[in-house]
TORSETOR-536089 format. One record per atom (N, C-alpha, C): residue in three letters; x, y, z. Coordinates in steps of 0.05 Angstrom, whole numbers. Example, Ala and Ser with C-alpha at 12.3 -4.5 7.8 and 13.67 -1.06 7.14 Angstrom:
<nodes>
+------+--------+--------+--------+
| resn |      x |      y |      z |
+------+--------+--------+--------+
|  ALA |    264 |   -114 |    156 |
|  ALA |    246 |    -90 |    156 |
|  ALA |    264 |    -66 |    156 |
|  SER |    257 |    -45 |    142 |
|  SER |    273 |    -21 |    143 |
|  SER |    258 |      1 |    157 |
+------+--------+--------+--------+
</nodes>
This chain:
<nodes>
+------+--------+--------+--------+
| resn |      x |      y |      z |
+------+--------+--------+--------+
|  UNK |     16 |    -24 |      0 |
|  UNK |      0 |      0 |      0 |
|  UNK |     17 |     26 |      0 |
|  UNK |     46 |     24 |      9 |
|  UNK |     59 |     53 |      5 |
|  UNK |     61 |     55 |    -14 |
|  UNK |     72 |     42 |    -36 |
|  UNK |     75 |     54 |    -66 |
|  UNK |     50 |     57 |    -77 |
|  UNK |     24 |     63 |    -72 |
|  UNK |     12 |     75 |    -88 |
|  UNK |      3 |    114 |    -68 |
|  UNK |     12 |    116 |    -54 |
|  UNK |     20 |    146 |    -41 |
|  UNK |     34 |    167 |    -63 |
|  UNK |     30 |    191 |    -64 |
|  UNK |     11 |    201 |    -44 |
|  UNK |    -18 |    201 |    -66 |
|  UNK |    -17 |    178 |    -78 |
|  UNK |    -49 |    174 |    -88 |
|  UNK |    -63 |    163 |    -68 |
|  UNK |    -89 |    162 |    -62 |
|  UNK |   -114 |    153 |    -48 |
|  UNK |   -121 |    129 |    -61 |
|  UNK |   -120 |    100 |    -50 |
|  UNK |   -130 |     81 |    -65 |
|  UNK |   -154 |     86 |    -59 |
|  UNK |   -169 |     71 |    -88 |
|  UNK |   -200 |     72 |    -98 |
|  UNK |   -216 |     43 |    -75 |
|  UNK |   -204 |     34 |    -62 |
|  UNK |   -213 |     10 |    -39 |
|  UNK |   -224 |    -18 |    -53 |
|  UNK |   -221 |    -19 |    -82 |
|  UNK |   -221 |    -41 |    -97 |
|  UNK |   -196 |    -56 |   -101 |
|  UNK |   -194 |    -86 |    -99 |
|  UNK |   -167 |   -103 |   -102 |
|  UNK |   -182 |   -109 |   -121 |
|  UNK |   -159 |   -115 |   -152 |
|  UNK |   -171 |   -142 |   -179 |
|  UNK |   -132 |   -152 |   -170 |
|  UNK |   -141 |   -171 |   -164 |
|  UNK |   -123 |   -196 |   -158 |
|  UNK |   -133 |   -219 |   -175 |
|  UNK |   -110 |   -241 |   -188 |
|  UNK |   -114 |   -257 |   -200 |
|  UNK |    -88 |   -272 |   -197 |
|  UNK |    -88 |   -300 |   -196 |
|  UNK |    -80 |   -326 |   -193 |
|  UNK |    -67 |   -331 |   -216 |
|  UNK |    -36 |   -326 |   -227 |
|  UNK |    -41 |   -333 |   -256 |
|  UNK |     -8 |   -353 |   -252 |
|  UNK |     -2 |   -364 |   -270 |
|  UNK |     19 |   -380 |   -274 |
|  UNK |     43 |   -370 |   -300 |
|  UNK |     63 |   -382 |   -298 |
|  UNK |     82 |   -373 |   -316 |
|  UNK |     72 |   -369 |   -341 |
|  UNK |     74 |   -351 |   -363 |
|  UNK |     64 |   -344 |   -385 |
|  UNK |     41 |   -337 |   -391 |
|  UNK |     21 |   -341 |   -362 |
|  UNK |     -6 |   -326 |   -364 |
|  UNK |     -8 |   -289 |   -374 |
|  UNK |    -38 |   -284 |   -382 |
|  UNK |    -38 |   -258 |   -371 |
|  UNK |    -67 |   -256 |   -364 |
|  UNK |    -69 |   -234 |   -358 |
|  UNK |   -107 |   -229 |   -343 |
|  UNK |   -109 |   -200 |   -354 |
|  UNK |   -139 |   -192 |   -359 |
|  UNK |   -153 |   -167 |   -375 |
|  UNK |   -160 |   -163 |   -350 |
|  UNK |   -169 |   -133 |   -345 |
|  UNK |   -192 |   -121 |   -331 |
|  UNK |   -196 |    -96 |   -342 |
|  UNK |   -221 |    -93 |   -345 |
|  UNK |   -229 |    -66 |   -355 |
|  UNK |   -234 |    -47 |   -331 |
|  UNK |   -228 |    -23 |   -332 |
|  UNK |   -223 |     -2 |   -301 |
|  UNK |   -242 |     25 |   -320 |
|  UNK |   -253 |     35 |   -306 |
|  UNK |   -266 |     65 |   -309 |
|  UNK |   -241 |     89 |   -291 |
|  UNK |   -237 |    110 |   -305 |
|  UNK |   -225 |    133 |   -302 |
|  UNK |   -239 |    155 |   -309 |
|  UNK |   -247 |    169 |   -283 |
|  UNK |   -263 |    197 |   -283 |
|  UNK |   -248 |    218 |   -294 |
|  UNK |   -262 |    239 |   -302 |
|  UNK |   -247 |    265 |   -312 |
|  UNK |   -245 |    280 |   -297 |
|  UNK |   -228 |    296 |   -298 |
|  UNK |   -212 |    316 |   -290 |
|  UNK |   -200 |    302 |   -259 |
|  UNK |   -181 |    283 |   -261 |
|  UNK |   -172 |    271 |   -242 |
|  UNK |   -140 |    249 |   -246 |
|  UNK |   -128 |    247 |   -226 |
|  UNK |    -99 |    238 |   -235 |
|  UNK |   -100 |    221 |   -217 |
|  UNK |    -87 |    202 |   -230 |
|  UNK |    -98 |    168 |   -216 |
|  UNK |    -58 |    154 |   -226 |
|  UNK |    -62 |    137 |   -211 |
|  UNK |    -36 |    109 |   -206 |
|  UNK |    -52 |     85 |   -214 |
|  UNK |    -40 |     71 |   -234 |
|  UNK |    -44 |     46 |   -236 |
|  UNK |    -15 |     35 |   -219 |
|  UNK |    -22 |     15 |   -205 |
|  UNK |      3 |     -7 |   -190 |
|  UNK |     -1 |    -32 |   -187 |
|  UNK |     20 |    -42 |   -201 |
|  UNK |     18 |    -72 |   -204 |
|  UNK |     37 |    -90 |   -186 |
|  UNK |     29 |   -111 |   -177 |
|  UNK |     43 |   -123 |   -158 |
|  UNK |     40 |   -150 |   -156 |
|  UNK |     62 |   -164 |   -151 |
|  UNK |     61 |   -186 |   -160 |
|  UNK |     83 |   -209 |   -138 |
|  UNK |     73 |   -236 |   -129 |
|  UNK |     96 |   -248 |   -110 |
|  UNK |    123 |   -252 |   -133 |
|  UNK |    141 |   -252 |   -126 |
|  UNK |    170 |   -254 |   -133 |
|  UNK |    174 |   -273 |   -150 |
|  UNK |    163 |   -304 |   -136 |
|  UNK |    169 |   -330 |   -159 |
|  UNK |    164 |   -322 |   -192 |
|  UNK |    146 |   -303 |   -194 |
|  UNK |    137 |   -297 |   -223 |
|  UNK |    160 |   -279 |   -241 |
|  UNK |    179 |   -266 |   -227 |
|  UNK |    191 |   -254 |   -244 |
|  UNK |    184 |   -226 |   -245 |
|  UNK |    190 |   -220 |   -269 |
|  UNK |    182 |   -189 |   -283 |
|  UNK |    157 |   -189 |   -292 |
|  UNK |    130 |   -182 |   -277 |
|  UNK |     97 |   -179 |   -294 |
|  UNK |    107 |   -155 |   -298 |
|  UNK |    100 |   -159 |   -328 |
|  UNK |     90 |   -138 |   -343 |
|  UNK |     64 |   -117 |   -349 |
|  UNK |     56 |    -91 |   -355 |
|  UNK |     29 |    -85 |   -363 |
|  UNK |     29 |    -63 |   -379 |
|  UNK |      3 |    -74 |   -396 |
|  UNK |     -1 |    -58 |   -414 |
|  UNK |    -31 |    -42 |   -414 |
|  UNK |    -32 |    -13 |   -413 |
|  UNK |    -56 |     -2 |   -418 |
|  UNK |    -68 |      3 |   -449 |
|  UNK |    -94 |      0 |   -446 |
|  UNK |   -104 |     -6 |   -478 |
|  UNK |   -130 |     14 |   -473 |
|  UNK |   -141 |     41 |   -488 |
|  UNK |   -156 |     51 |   -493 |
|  UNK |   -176 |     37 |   -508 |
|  UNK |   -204 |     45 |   -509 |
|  UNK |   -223 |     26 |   -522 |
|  UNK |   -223 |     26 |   -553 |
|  UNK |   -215 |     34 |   -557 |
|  UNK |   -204 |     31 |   -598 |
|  UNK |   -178 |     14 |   -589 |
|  UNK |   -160 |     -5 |   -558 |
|  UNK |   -153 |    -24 |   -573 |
|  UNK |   -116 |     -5 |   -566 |
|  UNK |   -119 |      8 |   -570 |
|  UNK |    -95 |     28 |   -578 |
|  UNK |    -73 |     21 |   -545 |
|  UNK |    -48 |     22 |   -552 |
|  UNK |    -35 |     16 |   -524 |
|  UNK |    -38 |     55 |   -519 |
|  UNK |    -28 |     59 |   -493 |
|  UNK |    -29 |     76 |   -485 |
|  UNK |     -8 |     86 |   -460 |
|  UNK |     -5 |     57 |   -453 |
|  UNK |     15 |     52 |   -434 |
|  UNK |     41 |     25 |   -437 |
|  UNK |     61 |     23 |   -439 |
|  UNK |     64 |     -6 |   -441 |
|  UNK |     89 |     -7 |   -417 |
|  UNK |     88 |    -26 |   -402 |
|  UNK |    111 |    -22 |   -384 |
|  UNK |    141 |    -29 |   -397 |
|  UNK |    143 |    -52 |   -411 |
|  UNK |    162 |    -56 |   -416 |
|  UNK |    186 |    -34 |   -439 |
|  UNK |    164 |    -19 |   -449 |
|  UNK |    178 |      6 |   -459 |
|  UNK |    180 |     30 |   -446 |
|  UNK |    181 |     23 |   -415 |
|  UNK |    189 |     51 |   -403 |
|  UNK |    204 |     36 |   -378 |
|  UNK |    230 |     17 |   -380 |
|  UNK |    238 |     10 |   -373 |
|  UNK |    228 |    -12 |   -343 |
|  UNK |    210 |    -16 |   -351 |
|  UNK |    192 |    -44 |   -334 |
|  UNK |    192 |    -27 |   -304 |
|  UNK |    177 |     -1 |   -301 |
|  UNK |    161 |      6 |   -275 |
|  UNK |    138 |    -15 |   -262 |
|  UNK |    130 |     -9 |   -237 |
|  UNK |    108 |    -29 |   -226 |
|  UNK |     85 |    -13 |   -219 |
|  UNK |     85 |     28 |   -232 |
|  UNK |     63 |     31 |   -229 |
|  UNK |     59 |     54 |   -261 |
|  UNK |     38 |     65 |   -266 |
|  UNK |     39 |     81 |   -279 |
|  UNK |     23 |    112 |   -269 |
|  UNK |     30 |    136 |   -269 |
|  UNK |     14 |    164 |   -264 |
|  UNK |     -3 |    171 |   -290 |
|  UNK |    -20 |    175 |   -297 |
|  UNK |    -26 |    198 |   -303 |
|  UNK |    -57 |    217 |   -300 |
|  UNK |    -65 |    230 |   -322 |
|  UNK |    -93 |    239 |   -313 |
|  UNK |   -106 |    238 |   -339 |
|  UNK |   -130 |    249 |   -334 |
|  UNK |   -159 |    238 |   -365 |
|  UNK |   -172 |    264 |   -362 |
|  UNK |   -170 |    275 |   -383 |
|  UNK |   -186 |    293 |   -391 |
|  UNK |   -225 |    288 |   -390 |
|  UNK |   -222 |    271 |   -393 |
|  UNK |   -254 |    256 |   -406 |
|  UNK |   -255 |    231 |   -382 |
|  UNK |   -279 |    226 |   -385 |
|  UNK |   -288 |    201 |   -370 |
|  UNK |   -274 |    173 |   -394 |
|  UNK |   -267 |    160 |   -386 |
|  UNK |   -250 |    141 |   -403 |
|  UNK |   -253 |    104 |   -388 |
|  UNK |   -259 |     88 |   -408 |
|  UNK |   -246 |     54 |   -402 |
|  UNK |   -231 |     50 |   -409 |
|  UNK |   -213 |     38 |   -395 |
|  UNK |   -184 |     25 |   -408 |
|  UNK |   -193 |     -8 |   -396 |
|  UNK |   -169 |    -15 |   -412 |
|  UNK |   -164 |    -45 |   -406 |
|  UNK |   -138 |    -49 |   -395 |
|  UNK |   -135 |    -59 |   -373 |
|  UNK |   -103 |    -56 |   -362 |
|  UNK |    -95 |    -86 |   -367 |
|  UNK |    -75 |   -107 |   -374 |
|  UNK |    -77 |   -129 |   -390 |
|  UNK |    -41 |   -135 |   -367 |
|  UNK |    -43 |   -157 |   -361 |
|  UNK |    -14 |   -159 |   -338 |
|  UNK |     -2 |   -188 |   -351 |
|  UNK |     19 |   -189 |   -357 |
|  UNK |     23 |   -218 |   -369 |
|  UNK |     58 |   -217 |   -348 |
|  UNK |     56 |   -249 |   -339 |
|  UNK |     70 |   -262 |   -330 |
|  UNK |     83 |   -269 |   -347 |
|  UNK |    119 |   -273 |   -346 |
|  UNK |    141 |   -277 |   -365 |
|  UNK |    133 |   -309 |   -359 |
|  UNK |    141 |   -317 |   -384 |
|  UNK |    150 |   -352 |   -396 |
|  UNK |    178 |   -357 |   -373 |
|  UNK |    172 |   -381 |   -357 |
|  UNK |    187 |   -398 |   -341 |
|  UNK |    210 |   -408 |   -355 |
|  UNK |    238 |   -405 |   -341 |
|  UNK |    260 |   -418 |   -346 |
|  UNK |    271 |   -435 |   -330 |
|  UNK |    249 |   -445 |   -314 |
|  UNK |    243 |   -466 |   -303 |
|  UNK |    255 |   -494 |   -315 |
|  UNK |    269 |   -508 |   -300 |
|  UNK |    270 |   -535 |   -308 |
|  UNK |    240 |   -556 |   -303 |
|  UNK |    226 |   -548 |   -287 |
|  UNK |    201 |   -562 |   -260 |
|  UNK |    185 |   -558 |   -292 |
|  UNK |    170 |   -587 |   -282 |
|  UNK |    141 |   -595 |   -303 |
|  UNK |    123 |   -577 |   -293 |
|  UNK |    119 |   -558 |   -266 |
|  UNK |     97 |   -554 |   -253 |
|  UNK |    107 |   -513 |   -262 |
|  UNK |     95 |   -500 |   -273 |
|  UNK |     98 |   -474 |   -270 |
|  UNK |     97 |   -460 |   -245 |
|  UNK |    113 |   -449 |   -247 |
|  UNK |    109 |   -430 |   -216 |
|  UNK |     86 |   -409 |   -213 |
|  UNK |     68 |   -409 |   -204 |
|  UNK |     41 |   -391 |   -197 |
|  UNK |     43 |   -384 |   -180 |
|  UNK |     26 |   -350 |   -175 |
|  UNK |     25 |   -340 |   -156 |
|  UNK |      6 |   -309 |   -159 |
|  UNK |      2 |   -300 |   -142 |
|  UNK |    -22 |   -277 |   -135 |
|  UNK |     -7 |   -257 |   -153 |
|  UNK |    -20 |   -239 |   -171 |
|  UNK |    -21 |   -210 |   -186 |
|  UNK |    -39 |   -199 |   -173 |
|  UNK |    -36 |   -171 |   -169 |
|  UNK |    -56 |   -152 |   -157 |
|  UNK |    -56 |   -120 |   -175 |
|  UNK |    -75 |   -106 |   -181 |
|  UNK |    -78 |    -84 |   -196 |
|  UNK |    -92 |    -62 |   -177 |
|  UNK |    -73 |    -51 |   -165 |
|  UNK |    -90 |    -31 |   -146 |
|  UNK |    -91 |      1 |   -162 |
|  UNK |   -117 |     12 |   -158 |
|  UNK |   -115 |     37 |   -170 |
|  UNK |   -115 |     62 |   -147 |
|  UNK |   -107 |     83 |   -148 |
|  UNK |   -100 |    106 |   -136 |
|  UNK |   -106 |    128 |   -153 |
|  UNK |   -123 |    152 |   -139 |
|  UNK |   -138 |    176 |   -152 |
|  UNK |   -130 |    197 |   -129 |
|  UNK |   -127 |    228 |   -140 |
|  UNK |   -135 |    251 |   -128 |
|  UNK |   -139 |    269 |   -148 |
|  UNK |   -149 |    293 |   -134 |
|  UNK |   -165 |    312 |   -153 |
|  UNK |   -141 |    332 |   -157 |
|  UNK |   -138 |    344 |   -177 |
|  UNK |   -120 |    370 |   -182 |
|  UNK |   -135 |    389 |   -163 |
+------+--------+--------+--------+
</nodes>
């Protein structure tokens, strides 16, 4: 919960269960005229989760791995807006038949200008 400061979390957890090379969608609402944190979090065995934000035409908007793999993102929306925030777990270099799984969490954080 400190890294999403000095944003106000929204008091919703989307947590998901995913395994090596998985990923998970959630679609999030973003009010206007307001500046929000996406933060992604994830247990260790998994590696580097990745995320990508996708506006509703589809369009990236955010991608972590091209801004040197952060675990949250800032910004603000002019407009009332859906995105899709999309988290994919890296492919295991695992020797083990069994993938390593474990808890992803997408917490969001808002304050008003």
């Amino acid at each position: 919960m400190p890294k999403i400061l000095p944003f106000t979390h929204n008091g919703q957890m989307n947590s998901s269960t995913l395994m090596a090379g998985q990923s998970s969608e959630m679609n999030l609402t973003f009010y206007a005229g307001q500046a929000y944190r996406i933060l992604v979090c994830s247990e260790p065995i998994l590696g580097e989760v990745s995320f990508k934000v996708y506006d509703k035409a589809k369009k990236v908007v955010f991608d972590s791995k091209q801004n040197n793999d952060p675990d949250f993102w800032d910004f603000k929306v002019k407009n009332t807006e859906q995105f899709v925030v999309q988290v994919e777990v890296p492919k295991s270099n695992s020797a083990s038949t069994v993938p390593p799984s474990g808890c992803v969490s997408v917490m969001v954080g808002f304050k008003k200008d």
